[in-house]
N, C-alpha and C positions, 0 to 999 in steps of 0.2 A: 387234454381237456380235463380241468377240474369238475369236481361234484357241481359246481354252482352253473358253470358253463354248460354243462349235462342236461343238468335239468332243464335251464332255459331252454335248449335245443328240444327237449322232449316235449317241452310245453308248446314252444313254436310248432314242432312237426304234430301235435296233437292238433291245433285250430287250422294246420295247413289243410290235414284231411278232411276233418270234419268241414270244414269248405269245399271240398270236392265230392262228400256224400251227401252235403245237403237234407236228405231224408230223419226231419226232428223222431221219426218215429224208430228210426237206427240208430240213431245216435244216441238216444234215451235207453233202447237196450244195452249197445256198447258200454256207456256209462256203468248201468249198473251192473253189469258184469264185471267189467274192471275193480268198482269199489266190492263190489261183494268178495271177489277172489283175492285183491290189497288187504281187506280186513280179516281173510281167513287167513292168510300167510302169515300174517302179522300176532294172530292169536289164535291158534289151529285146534287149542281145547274149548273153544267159545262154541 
């Protein structure tokens, strides 16, 4: 599986679940924990 392929998978299994938790108030956390912890990997003296 290439990069490009990966990702669509990830993106797919990302709205697969979010359809099974349904709950916008868990998912709104999940979100932002993901980008918060994506943006500190990505710049870790920020």
């Amino acid at each position: 599986m290439d990069n490009a392929q990966a990702e669509r998978m990830m993106a797919k299994l990302v709205l697969i679940l979010s359809n099974h938790v349904g709950d916008r108030s868990i998912l709104s956390e999940a979100i932002a924990l993901a980008r918060n912890n994506t943006l500190k990997s990505a710049n870790p003296k920020a």
